[in-house]
N, C-alpha and C positions, 0 to 999 in steps of 0.2 A: 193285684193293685188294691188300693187302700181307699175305702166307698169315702165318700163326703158326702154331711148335710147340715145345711143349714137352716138353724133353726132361729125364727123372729119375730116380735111383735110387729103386726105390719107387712107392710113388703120390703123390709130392709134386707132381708138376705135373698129375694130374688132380684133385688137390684143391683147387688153386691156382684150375685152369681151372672147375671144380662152383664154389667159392666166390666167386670172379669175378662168373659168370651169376646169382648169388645176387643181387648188388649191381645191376648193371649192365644184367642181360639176357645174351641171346644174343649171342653173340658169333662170329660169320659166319669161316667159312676160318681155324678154331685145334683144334689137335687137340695133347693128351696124348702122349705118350711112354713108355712107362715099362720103365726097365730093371731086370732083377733078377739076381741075383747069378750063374744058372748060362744066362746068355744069353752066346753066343761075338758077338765084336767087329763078324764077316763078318756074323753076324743083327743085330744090331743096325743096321750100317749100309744093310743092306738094306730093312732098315724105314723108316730115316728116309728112305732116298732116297724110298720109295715115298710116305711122309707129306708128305712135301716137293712132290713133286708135285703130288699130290691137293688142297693148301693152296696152293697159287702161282696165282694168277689172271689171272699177266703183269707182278705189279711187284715178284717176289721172292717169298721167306720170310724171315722174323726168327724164329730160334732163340734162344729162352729155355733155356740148359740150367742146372743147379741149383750146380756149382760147379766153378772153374775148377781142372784137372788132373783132373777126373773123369772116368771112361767117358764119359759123355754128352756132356762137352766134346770131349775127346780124338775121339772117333766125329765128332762135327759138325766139328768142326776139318778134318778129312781131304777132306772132301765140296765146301770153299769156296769152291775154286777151278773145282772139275765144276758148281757150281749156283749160280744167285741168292740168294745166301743171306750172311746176317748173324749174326754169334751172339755174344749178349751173355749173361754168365753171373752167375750170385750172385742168382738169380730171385725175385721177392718180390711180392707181392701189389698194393703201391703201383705194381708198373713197370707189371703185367697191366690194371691199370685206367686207367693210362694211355693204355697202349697200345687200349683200346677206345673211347678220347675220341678220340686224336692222327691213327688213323690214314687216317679218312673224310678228316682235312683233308692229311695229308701224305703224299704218294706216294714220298719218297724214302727208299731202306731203309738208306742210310748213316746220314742225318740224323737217322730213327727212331730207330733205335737208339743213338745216342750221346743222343738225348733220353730213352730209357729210360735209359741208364747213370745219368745225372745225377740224374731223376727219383726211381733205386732209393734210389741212395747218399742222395741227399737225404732221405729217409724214413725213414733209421738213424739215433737219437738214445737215448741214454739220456732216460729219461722223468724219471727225479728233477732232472738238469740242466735241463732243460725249466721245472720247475717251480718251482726256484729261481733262475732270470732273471728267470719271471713274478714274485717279490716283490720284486724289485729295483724 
């Protein structure tokens, strides 16, 4: 099975991952991240490696970090070529619960994650546009 972590300024990805389990249940090998403003780059990395680990169960990790150019990217970025690891960024709630349907069926962490990119993106709409197609 395919580890997740998310990685975030804040606690935005253990509220992701709490509200996730909300909806969906437990969600097996994903673990939070979180970084805060007076953590050095060497701690952080060191984390993740270690989070990465702990979440890898032989078919990768898929790094969720919260937005691209950020610490959290930046930090995962560096690590992607030392580990099994994938990191898609812009992290959203529609990608998380995807990812807890997709990934029992799909063992490939390239493939996952370009199905999370699409799945996230696809789930950004203004809601008034929406609404006015519907009277069309």
């Amino acid at each position: 099975m395919i580890g997740l972590v998310l990685v975030s300024h804040g606690q935005l990805g253990q509220v992701l991952l709490t509200t996730a389990t909300e909806i969906v249940g437990p969600i097996e090998a994903a673990k939070a991240l979180t970084i805060e403003r007076h953590h050095a780059c060497e701690e952080i990395q060191t984390q993740l490696e270690e989070t990465i680990e702990a979440m890898d169960e032989g078919q990768g990790t898929l790094i969720l970090a919260d937005m691209f150019g950020g610490t959290a990217c930046n930090v995962s970025l560096r690590i992607v070529e030392s580990h099994s690891v994938e990191v898609v960024t812009g992290m959203n709630l529609p990608m998380l619960l995807k990812f807890s349907t997709e990934r029992k069926q799909n063992d490939d962490l390239t493939a996952l994650s370009q199905l999370l990119r699409y799945y996230g993106q696809r789930n950004i709409m203004v809601a008034g546009d929406v609404l006015k197609e519907r009277e069309l």
